[in-house]
SERO-98282 format. One record per residue: x negated, y, z of N, C-alpha, C in turn; residue in one letter. Coordinates in steps of 0.001 Angstrom, whole numbers. Last residue first. Example, Ala and Ser with C-alpha at 12.3 -4.5 7.8 and 13.67 -1.06 7.14 Angstrom:
2
<r n_east="-12850" n_north="-2250" n_up="7080" ca_east="-13670" ca_north="-1060" ca_up="7140" c_east="-12900" c_north="30" c_up="7870" r="S"/>
<r n_east="-13190" n_north="-5690" n_up="7800" ca_east="-12300" ca_north="-4500" ca_up="7800" c_east="-13200" c_north="-3300" c_up="7800" r="A"/>
***
This chain:
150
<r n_east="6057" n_north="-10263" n_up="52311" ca_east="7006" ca_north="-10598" ca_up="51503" c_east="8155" c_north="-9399" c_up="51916" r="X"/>
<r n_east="4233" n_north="-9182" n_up="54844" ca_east="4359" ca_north="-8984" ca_up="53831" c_east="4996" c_north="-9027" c_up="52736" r="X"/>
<r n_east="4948" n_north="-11106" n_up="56951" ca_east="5342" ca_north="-9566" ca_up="56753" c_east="5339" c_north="-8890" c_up="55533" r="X"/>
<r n_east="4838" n_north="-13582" n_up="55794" ca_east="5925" ca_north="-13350" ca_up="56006" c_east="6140" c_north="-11866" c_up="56093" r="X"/>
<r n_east="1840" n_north="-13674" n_up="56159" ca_east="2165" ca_north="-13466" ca_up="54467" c_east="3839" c_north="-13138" c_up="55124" r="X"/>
<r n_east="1305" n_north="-13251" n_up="58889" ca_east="1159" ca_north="-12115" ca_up="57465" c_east="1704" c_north="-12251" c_up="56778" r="X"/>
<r n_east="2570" n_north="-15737" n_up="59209" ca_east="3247" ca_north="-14945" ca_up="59794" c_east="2836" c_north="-13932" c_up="59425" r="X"/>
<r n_east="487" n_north="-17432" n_up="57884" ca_east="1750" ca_north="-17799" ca_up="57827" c_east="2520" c_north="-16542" c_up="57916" r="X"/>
<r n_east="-1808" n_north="-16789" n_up="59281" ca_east="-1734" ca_north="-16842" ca_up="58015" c_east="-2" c_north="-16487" c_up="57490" r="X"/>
<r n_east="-997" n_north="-17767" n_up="61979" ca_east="-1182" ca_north="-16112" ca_up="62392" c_east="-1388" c_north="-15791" c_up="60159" r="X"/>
<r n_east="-390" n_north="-20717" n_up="61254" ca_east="419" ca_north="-20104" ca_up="61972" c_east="-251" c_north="-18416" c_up="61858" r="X"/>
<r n_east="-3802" n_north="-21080" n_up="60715" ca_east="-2724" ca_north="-21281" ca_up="59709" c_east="-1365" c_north="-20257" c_up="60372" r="X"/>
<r n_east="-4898" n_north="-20258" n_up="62534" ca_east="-5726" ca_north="-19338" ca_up="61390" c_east="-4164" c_north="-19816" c_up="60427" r="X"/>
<r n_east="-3769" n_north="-21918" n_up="64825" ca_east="-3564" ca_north="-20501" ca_up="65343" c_east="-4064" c_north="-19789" c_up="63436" r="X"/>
<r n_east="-4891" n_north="-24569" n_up="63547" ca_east="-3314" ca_north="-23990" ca_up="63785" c_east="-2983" c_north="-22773" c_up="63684" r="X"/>
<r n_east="-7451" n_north="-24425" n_up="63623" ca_east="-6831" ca_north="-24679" ca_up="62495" c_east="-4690" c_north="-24081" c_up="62844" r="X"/>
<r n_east="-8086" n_north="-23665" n_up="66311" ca_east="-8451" ca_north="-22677" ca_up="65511" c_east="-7696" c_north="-23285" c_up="64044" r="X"/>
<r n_east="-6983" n_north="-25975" n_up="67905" ca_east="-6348" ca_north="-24606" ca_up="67820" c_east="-6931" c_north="-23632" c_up="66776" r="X"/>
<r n_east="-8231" n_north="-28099" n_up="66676" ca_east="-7133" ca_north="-27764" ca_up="66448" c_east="-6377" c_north="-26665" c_up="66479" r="X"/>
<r n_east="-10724" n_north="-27177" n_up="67764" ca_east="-10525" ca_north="-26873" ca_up="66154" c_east="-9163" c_north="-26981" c_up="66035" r="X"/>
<r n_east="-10409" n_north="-27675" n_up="70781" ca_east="-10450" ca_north="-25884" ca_up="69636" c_east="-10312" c_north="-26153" c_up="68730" r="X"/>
<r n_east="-10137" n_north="-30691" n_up="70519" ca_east="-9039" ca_north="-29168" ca_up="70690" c_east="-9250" c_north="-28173" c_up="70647" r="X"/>
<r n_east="-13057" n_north="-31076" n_up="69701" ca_east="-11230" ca_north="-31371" ca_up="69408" c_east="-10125" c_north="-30427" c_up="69239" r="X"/>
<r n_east="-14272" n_north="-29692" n_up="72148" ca_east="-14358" ca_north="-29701" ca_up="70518" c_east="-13165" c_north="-29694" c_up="69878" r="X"/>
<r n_east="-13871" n_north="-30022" n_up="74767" ca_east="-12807" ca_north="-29273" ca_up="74504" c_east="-13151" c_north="-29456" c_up="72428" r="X"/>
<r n_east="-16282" n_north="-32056" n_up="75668" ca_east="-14737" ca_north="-32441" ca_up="75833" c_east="-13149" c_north="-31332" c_up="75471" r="X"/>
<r n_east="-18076" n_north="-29717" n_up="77539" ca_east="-18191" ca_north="-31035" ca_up="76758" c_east="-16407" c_north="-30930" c_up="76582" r="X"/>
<r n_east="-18960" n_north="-26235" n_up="77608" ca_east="-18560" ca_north="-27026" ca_up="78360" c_east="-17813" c_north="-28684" c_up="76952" r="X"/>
<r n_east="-19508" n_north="-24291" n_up="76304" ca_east="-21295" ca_north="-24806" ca_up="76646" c_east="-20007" c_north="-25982" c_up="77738" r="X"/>
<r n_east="-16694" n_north="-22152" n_up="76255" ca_east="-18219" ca_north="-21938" ca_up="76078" c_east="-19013" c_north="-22813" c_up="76907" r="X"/>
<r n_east="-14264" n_north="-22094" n_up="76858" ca_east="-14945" ca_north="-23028" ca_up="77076" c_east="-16234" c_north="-23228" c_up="76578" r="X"/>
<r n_east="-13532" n_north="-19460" n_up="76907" ca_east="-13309" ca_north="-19956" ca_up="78201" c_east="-14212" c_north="-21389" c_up="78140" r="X"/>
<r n_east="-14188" n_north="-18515" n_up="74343" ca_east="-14991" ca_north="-17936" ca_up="75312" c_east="-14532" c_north="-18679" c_up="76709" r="X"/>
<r n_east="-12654" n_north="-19994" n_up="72674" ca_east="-14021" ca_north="-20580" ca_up="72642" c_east="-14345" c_north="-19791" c_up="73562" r="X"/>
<r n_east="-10272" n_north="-18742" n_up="73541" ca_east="-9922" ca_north="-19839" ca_up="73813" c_east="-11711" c_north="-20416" c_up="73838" r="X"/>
<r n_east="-10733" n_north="-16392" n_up="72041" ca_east="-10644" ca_north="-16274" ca_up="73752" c_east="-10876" c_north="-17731" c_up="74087" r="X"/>
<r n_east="-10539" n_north="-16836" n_up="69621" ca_east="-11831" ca_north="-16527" ca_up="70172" c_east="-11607" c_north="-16225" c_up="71628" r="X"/>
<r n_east="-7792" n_north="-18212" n_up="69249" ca_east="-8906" ca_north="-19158" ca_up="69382" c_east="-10213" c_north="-18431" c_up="69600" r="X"/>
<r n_east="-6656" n_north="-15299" n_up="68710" ca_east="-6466" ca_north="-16040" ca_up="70168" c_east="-7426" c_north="-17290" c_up="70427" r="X"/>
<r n_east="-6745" n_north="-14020" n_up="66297" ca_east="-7824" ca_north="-13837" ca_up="66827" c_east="-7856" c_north="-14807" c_up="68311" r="X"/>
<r n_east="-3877" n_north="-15269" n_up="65000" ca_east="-5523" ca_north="-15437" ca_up="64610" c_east="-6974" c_north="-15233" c_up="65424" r="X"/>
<r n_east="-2193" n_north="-14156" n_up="67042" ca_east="-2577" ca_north="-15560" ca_up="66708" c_east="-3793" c_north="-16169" c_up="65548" r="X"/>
<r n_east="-2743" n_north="-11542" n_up="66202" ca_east="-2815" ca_north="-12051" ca_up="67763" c_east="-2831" c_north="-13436" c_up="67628" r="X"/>
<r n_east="-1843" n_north="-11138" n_up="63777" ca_east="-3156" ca_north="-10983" ca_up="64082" c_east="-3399" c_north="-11119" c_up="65819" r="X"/>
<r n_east="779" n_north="-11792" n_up="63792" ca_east="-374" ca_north="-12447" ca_up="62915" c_east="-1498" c_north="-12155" c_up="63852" r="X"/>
<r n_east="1880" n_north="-10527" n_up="65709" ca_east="1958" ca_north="-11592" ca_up="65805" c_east="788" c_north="-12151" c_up="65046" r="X"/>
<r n_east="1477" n_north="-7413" n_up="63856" ca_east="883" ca_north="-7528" ca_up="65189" c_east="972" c_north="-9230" c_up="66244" r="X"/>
<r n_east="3451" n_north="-8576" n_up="61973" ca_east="1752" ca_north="-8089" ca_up="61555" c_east="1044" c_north="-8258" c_up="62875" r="X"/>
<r n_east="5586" n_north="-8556" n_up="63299" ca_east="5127" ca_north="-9936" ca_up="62468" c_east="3597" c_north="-9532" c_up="62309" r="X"/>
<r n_east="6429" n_north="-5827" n_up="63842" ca_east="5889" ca_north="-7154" ca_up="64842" c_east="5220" c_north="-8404" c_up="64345" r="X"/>
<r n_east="6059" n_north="-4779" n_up="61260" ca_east="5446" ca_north="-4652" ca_up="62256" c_east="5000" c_north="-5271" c_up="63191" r="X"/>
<r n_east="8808" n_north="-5981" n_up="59914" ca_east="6930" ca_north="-6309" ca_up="59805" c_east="6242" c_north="-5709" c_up="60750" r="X"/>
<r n_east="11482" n_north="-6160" n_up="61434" ca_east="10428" ca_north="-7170" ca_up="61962" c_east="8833" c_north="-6887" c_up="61267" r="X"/>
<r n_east="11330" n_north="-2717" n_up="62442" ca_east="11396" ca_north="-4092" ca_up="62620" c_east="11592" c_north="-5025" c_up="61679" r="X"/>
<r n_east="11401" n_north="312" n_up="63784" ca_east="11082" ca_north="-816" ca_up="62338" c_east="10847" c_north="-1794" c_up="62743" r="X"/>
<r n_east="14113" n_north="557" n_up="66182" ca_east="12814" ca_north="1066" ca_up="65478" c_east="12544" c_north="32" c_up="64118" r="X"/>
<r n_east="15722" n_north="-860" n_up="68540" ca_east="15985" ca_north="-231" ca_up="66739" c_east="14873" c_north="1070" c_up="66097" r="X"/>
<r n_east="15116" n_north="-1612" n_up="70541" ca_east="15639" ca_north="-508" ca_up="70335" c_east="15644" c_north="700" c_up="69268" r="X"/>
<r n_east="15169" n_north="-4535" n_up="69665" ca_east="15707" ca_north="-4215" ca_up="70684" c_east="16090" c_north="-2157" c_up="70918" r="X"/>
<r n_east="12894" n_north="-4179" n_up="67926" ca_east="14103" ca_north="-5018" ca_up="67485" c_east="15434" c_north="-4122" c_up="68535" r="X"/>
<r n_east="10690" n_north="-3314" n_up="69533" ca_east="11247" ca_north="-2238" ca_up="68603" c_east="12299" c_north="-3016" c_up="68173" r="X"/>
<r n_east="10287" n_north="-5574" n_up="71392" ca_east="10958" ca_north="-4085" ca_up="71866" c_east="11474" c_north="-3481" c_up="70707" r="X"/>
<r n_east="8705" n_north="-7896" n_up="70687" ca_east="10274" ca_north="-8104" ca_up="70487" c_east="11339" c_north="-6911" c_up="70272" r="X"/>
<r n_east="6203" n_north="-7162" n_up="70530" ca_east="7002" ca_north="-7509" ca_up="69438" c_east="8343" c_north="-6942" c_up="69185" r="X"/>
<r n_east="6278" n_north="-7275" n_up="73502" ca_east="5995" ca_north="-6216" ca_up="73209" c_east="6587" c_north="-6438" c_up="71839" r="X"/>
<r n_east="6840" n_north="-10433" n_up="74292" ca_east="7741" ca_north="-9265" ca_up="74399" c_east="7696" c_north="-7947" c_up="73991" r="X"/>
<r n_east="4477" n_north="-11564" n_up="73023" ca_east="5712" ca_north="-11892" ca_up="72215" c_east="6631" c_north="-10470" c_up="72857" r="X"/>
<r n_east="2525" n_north="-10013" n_up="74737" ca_east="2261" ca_north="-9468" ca_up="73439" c_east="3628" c_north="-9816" c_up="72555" r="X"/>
<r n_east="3143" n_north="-11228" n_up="77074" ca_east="3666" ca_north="-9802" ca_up="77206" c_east="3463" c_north="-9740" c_up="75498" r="X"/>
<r n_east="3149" n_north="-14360" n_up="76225" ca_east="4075" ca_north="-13998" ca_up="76708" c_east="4919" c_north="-12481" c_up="76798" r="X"/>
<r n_east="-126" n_north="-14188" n_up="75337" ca_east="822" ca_north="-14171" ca_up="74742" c_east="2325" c_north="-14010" c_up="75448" r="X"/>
<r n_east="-1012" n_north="-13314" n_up="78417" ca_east="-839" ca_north="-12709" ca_up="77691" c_east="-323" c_north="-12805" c_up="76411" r="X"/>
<r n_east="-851" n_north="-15385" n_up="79986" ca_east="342" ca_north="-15243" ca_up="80198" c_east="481" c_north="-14076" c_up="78886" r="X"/>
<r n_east="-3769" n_north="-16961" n_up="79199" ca_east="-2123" ca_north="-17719" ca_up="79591" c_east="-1403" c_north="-17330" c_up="79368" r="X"/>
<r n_east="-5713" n_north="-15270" n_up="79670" ca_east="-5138" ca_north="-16076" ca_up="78243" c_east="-4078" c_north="-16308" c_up="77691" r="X"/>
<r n_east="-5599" n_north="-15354" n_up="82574" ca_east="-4865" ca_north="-14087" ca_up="81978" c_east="-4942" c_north="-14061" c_up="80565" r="X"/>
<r n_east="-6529" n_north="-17916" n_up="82812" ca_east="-5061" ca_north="-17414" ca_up="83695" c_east="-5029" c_north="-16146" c_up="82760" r="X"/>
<r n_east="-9165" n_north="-17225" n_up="81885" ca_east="-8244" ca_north="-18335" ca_up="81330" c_east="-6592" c_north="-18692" c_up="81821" r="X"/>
<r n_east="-9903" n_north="-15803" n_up="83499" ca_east="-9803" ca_north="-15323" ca_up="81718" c_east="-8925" c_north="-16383" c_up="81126" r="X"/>
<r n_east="-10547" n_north="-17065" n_up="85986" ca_east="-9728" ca_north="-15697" ca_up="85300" c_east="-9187" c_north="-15814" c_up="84385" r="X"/>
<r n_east="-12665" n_north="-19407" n_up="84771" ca_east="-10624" ca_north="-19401" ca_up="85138" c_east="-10328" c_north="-17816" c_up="85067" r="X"/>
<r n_east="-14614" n_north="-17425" n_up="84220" ca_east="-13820" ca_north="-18114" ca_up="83013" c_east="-12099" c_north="-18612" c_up="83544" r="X"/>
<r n_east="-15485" n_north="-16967" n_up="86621" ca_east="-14744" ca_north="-15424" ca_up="85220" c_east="-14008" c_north="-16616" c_up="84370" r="X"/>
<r n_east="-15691" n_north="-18787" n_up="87784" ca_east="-15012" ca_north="-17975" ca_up="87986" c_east="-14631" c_north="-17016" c_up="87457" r="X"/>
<r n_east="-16903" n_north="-22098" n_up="87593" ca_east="-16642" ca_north="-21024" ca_up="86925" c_east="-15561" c_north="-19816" c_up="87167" r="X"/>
<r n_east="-15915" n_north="-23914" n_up="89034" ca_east="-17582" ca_north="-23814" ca_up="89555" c_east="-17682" c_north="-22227" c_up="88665" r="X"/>
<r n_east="-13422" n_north="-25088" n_up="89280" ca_east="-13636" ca_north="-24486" ca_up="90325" c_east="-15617" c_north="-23772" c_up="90030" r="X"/>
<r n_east="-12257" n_north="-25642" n_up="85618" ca_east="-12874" ca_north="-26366" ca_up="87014" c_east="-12969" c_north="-24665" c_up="88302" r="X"/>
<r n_east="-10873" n_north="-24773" n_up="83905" ca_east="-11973" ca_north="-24837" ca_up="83260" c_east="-12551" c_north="-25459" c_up="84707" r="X"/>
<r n_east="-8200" n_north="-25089" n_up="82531" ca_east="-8726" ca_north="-25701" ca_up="83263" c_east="-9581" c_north="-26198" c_up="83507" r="X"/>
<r n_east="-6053" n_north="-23890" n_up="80526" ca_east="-7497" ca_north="-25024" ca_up="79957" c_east="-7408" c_north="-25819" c_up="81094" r="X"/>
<r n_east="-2827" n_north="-23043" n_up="80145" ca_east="-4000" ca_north="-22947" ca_up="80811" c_east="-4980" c_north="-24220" c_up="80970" r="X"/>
<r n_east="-2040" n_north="-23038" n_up="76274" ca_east="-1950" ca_north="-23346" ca_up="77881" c_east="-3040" c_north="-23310" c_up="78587" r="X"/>
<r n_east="-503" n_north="-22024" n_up="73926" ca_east="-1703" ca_north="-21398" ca_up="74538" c_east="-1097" c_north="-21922" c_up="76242" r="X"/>
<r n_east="2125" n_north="-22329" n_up="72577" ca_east="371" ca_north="-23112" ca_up="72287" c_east="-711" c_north="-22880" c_up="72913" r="X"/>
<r n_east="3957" n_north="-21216" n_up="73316" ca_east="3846" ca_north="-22582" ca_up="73766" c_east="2588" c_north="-22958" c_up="73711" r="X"/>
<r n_east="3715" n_north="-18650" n_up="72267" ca_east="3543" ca_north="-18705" ca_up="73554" c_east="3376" c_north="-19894" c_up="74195" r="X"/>
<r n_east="3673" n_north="-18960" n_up="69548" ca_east="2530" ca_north="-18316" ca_up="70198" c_east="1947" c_north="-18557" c_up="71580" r="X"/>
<r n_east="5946" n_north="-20350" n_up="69296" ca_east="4471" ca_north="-20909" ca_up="69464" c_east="3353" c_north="-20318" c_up="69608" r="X"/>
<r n_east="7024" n_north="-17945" n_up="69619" ca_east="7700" ca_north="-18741" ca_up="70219" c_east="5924" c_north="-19956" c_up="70301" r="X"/>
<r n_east="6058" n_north="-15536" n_up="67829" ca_east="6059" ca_north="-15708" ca_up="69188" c_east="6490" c_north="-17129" c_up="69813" r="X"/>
<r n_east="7115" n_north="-17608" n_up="65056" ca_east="5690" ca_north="-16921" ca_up="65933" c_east="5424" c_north="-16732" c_up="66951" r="X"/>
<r n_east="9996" n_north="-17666" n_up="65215" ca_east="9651" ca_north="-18976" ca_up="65488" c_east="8211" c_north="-18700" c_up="65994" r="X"/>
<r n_east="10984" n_north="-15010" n_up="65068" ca_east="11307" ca_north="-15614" ca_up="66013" c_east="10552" c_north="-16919" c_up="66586" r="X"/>
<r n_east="9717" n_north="-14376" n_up="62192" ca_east="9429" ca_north="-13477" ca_up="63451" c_east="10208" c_north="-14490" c_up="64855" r="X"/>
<r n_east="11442" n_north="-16418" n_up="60866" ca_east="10011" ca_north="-16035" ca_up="60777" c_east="9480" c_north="-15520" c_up="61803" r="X"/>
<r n_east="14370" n_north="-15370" n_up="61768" ca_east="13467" ca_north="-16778" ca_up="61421" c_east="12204" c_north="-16971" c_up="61930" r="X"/>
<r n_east="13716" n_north="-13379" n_up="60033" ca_east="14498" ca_north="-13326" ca_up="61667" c_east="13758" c_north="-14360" c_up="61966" r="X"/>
<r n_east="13383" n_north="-13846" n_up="57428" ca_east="12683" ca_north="-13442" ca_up="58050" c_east="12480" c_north="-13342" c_up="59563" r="X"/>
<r n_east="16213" n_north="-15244" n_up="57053" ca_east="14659" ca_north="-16167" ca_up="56959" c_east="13644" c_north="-14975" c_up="57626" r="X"/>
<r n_east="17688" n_north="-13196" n_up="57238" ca_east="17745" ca_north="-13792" ca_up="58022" c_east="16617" c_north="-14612" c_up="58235" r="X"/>
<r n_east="16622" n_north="-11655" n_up="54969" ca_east="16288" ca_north="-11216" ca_up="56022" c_east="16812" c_north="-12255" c_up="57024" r="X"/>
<r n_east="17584" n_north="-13302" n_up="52628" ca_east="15866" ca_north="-13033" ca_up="52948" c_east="16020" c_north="-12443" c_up="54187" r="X"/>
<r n_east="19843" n_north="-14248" n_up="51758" ca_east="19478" ca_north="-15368" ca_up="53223" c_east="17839" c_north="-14515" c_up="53030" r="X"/>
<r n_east="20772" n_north="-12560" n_up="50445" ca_east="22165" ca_north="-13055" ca_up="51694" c_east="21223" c_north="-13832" c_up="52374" r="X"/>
<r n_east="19198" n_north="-12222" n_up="47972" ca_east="19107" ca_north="-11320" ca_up="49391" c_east="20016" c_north="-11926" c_up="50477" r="X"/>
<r n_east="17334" n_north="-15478" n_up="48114" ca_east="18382" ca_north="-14771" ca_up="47475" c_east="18135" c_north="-13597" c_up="48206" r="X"/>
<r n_east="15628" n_north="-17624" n_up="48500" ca_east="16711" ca_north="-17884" ca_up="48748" c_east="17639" c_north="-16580" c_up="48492" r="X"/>
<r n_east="13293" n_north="-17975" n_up="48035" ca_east="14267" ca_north="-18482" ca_up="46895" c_east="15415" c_north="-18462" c_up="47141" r="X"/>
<r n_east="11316" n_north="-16474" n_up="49923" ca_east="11024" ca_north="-16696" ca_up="47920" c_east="11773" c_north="-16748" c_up="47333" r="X"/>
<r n_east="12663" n_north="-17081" n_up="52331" ca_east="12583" ca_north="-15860" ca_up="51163" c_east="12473" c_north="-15708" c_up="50764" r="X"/>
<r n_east="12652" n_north="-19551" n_up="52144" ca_east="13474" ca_north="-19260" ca_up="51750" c_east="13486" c_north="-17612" c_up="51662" r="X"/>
<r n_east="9651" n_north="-20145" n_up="52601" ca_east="9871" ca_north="-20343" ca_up="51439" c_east="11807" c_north="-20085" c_up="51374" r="X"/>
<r n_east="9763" n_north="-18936" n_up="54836" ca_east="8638" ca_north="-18197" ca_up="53843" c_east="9417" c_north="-18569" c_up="52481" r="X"/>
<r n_east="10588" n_north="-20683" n_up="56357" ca_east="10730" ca_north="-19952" ca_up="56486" c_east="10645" c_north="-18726" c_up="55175" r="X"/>
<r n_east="9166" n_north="-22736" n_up="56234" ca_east="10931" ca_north="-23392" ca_up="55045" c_east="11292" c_north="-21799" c_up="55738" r="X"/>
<r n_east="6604" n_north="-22254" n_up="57486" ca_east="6493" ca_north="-22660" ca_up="55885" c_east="8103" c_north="-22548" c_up="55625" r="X"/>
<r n_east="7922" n_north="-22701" n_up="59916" ca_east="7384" ca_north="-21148" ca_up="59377" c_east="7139" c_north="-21144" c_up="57767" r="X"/>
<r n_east="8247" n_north="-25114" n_up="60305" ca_east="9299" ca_north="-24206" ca_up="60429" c_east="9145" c_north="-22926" c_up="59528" r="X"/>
<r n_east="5869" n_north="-26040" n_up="59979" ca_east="6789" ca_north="-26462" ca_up="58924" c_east="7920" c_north="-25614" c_up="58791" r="X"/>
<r n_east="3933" n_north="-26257" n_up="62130" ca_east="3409" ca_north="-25126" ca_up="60903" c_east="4913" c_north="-25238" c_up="59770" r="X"/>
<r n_east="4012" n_north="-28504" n_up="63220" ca_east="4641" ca_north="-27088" ca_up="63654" c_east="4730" c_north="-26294" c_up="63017" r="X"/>
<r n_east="2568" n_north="-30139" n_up="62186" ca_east="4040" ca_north="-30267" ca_up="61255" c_east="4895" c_north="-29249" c_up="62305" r="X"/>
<r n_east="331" n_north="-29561" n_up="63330" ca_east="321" ca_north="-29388" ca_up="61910" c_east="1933" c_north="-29357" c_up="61460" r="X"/>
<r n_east="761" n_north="-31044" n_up="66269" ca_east="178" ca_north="-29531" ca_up="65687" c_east="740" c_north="-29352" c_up="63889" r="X"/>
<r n_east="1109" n_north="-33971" n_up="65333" ca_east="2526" ca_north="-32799" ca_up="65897" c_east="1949" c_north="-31319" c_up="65576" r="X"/>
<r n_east="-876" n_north="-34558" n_up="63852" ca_east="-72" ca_north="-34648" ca_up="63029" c_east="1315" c_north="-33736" c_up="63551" r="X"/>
<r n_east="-2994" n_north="-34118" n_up="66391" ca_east="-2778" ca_north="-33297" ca_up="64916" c_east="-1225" c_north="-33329" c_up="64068" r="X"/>
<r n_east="-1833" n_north="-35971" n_up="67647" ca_east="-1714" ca_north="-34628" ca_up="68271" c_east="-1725" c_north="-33476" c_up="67256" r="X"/>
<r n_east="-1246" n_north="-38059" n_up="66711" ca_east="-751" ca_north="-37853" ca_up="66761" c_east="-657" c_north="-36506" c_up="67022" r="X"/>
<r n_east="-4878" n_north="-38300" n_up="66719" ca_east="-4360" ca_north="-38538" ca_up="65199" c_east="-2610" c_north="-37856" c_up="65697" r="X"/>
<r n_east="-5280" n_north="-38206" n_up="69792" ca_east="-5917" ca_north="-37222" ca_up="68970" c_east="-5060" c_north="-37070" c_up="66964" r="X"/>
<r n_east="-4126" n_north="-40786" n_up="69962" ca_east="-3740" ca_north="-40088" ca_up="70357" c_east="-4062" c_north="-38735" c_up="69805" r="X"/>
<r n_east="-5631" n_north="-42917" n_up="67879" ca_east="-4305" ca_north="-42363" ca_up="68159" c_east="-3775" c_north="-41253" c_up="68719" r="X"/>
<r n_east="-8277" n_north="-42182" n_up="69474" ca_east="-8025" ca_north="-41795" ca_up="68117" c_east="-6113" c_north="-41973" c_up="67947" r="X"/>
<r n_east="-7340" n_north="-43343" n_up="72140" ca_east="-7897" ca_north="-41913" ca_up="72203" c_east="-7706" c_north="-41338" c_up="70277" r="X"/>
<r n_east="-7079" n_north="-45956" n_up="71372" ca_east="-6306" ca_north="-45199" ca_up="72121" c_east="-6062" c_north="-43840" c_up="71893" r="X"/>
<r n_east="-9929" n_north="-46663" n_up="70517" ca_east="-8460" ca_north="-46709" ca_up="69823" c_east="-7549" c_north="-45886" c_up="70192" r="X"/>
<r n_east="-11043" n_north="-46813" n_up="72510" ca_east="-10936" ca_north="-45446" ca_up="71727" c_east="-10509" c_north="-45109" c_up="70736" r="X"/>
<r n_east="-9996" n_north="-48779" n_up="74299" ca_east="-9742" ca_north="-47445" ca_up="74807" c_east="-9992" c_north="-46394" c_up="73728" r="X"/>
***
């Protein structure tokens, strides 16, 4: 069985981590790819953030005995969802776009693993998976600065 479990945990990283790939051939075709392909790579960029912003953050399921924490952990949930659509608005009605949103993506996916340790504060069996999320969310919200920035 903990064979099992290390497989499984070994695959989970290896899918987490090679999420990070889109956003990397992102980055790196604005380095090299000319002006005819930097702003589309950026489109890119800004599109693929929210998108795992919003996939990566699922509801924990912290039990019935804790009641601020499910809260917090339902309204964890949906709030990447309004923060990707808030992003999305100035695209939509032609204001500055994409660093802005990309900046305000970064730094919502960096700081999102400190909500994530406040839902499971002093509870067994989440270790694992915060670090993953804190290695993902610090790489991915990394990722998506340096993209505003370029």
């Amino acid at each position: 069985m903990r064979e099992a479990k290390d497989m499984m945990d070994g695959s989970a990283r290896l899918l987490g981590y090679s999420g990070l790939l889109p956003q990397i051939a992102a980055i790196g075709t604005m380095l090299t790819g000319g002006p005819e392909l930097y702003w589309t790579a950026m489109a890119v960029a800004y599109g693929y953030a929210p998108h795992l912003f919003v996939s990566g953050r699922r509801v924990v399921g912290v039990g019935p005995g804790d009641r601020a924490a499910a809260a917090l952990d339902v309204h964890a949930a949906v709030m990447p969802s309004l923060i990707a659509l808030a992003t999305y608005l100035p695209w939509v009605l032609g204001w500055d776009w994409p660093r802005p949103s990309l900046f305000i993506l970064a730094v919502a996916l960096i700081v999102s693993p400190l909500v994530d340790r406040l839902i499971v504060r002093g509870r067994e069996g989440f270790g694992g998976w915060l670090q993953l999320r804190w290695h993902l969310s610090l790489g991915l919200g990394g990722l998506t600065l340096l993209a505003g920035l370029l």
